[in-house]
Residue, then its C-alpha position, 0 to 999 in steps of 0.5 A: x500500500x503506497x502513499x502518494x503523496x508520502x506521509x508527513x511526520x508531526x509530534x503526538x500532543x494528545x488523543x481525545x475523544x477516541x477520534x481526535x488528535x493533537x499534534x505539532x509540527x516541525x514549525x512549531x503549529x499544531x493540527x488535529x487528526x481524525x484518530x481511526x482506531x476504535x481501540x484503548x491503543x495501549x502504548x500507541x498514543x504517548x504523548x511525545x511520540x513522533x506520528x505520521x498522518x496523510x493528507x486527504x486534500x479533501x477541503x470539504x472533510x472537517x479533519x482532512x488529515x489522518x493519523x496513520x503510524x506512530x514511534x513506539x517502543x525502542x525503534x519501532x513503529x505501528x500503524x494505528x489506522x484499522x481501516x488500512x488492515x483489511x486492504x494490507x491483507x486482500x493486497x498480499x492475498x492477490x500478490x500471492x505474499x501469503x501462501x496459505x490462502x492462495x488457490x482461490x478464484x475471487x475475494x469478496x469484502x465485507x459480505x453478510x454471513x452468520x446468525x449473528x448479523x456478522x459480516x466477514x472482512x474477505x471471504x475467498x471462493x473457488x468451486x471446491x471451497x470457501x474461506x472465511x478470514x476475520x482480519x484484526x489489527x494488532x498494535x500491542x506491544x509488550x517487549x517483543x510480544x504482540x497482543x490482541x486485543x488492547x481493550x476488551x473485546x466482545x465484538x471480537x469474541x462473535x466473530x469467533x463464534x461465527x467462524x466456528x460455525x462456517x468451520x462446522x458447515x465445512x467450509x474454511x474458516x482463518x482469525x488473522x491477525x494483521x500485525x502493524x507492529x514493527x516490534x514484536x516477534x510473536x503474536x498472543x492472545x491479551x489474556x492480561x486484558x481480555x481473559x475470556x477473547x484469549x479462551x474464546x480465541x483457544x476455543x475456536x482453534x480447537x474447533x478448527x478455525x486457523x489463526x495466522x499473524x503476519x507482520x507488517x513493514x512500514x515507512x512514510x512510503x508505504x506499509x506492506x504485509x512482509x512476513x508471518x510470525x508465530x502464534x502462541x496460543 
């Protein structure tokens, strides 16, 4: 995923109301951001951090800027914006970057399934099989560790269920975890945070549902997915 034009760096004031952020720039003035994370981002919003935001151009957009990387922990960065996961996820897919879900004719987004008025984030499809793949968006880091989710979660734990349930009508089912952190080495569930996502996410594997994370690379050029990493469950 590229950006054209490249990102422009500020200075973290603050993050408010969940969807807003200060910052300053290298000039000395400061801009609010739209904040695209619907999460508590733990140890993504340190006042002081160096951040990285777009611009829309959109002049009729009340903030046209938005927030999408930030500096975190010793040399490493994240990427905050949730709504850039799905489409990191269908690019690597259709770049054949991820091999484990190759072999299928086309990829649909965002198409309704499930009994719990759920929609799936892609859902890949050829004669033989469909496979369903939840994308979340990991930004957590603790040390080396990578966790999910940062808040608690019982959206997440639905979807969970939903994917059991494809898994029992015999299709594929696959949690992935987009991992937008560019420190981390394993990816876990948050236990500490959420104890009862961690025994869903158990139980769901269980069942059959494959849970897969790969790591994201990222600059003010671009962020791509780069490279799987382990899951410990």
């Amino acid at each position: 995923m590229k950006f054209d034009p490249p990102l422009i760096q500020g200075t973290l004031i603050k993050r408010y109301k969940r969807f807003l952020a200060d910052i300053r720039l290298p000039d000395g003035s400061e801009l609010t951001l739209h904040c695209p994370n619907t999460g508590s981002m733990k140890n993504c919003n340190e006042p002081g951090s160096k951040v990285w935001f777009s611009d829309s151009e959109n002049p009729k957009r009340k903030y046209r800027h938005t927030w999408e990387i930030v500096a975190v922990g010793e040399n490493a960065l994240a990427g905050i914006n949730t709504g850039r996961a799905n489409a990191l996820v269908k690019e690597a897919i259709e770049a054949g970057t991820i091999s484990e879900l190759q072999g299928y004719s086309t990829i649909r987004s965002e198409v309704k399934y499930g009994e719990e008025n759920s929609r799936i984030d892609l859902l890949l499809e050829s004669p033989q099989q469909h496979c369903y793949v939840e994308i979340k968006n990991l930004t957590l880091g603790e040390g080396d560790i990578g966790y999910f989710p940062d808040a608690v979660t019982e959206r997440g734990r639905k979807h969970l269920r939903e994917l059991e349930a494809m898994v029992q009508q015999g299709h594929r089912a696959v949690l992935f975890f987009c991992v937008q952190h560019t420190g981390v080495t394993v990816a876990k569930p948050a236990d500490h945070i959420d104890p009862k996502y961690g025994e869903a996410l158990r139980h769901a594997h269980a069942a059959g549902v494959e849970i897969m994370a790969w790591q994201c690379d990222m600059n003010a050029h671009e962020i791509r997915v780069a490279r799987p990493l382990p899951v410990e469950l």
